[in-house]
C-alpha positions in Angstrom: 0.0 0.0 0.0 1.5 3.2 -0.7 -0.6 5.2 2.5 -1.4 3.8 5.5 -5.4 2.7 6.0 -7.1 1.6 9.5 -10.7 0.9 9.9 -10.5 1.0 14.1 -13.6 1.6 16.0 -13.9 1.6 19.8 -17.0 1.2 23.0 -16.2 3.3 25.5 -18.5 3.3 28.5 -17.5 5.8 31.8 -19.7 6.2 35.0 -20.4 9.8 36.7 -18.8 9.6 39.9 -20.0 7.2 42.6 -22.4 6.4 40.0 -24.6 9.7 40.8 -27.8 10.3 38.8 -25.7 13.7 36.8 -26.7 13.2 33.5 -30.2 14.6 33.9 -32.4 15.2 30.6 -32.1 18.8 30.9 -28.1 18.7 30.2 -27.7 15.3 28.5 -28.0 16.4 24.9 -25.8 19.2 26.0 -22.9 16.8 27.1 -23.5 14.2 24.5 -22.9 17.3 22.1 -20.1 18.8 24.1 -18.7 15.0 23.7 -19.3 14.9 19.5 -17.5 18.3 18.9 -14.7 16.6 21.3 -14.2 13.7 18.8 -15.0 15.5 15.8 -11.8 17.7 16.9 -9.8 14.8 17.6 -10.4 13.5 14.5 -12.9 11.1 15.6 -16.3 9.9 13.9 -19.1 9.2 16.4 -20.8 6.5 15.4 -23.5 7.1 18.2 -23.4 8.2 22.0 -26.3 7.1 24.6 -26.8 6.5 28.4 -28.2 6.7 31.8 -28.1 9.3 34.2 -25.1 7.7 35.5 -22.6 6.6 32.4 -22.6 7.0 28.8 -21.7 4.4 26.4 -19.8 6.0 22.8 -19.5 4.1 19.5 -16.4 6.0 17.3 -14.1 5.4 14.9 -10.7 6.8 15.6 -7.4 7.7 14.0 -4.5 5.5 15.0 -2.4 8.6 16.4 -4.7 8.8 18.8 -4.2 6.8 22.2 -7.6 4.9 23.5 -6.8 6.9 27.2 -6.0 10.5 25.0 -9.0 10.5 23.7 -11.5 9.0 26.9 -9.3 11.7 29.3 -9.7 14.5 26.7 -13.4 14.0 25.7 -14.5 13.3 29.6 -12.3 16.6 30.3 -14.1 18.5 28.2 -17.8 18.0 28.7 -16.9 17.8 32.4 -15.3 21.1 32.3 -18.6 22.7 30.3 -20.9 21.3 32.9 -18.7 22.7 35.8 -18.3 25.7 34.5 -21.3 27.0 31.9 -23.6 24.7 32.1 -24.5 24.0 36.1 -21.9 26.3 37.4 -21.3 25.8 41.3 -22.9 22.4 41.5 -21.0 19.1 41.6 -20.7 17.5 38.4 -17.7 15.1 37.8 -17.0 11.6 35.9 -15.6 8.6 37.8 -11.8 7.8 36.5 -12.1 4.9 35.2 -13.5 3.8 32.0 -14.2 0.8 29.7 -12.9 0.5 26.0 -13.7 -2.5 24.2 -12.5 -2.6 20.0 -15.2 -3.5 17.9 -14.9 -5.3 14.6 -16.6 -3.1 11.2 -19.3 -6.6 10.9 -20.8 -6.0 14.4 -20.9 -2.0 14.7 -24.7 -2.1 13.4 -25.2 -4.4 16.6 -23.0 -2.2 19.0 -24.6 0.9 17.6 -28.3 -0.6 18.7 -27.2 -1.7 22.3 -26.4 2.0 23.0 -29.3 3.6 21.6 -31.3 1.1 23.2 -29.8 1.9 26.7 -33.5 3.0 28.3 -34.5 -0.2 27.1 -32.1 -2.5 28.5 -32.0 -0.9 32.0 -35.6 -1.2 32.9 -35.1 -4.7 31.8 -32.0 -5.1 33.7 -30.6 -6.9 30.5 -27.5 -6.9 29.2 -25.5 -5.3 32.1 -22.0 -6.3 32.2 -19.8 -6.8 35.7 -17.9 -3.7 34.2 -20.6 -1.4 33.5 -21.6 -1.5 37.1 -18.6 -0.8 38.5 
């Protein structure tokens, strides 16, 4: 090949911290756009980018300059930073440090993609919940 091609996509799933009920419906759409523009600026395509009020799960393709804890640290950074400071200023708002990143091959991104829109769905079933998304 005479330039370099990747295809690498990556779920990413963080928690708020102490898994507080902080995304609320009046900010999510905000952070969940605060979290796009992130990517998009990292050179990232968002795939698609759901939750609860207490973690968000985010389906992107990335660029392979990029490291998997450059890009969680940067785009939790940012959207916690927005919340702290324009959006809710004075009240708490923060992410747990942790996160997890699993790769995800091109054939089962249509499957990946519908978990996380479907997140409503699978919590009130209780379906689906890994031992790493609760911690």
């Amino acid at each position: 090949m005479h330039r370099n091609f990747t295809q690498l996509y990556l779920h990413l799933v963080w928690g708020t911290w102490d898994r507080l009920p902080l995304v609320t419906p009046d900010i999510q759409e905000v952070i969940y756009a605060a979290i796009v523009k992130q990517c998009s600026q990292l050179e990232c395509t968002v795939i698609t980018i759901s939750g609860m009020t207490e973690h968000v799960h985010l389906l992107t393709g990335f660029p392979p300059k990029l490291t998997i804890s450059e890009l969680v640290g940067k785009v939790k950074g940012n959207s916690s930073h927005l919340v702290s400071s324009e959006i809710k200023p004075g009240e708490f708002f923060k992410w747990q440090g942790g996160y997890g990143a699993f790769t995800v091959s091109g054939n089962q991104i249509d499957q990946i993609a519908d978990y996380i829109r479907n997140q409503a769905q699978h919590h009130r079933q209780k379906s689906l919940i890994s031992d790493w998304e609760l911690s």
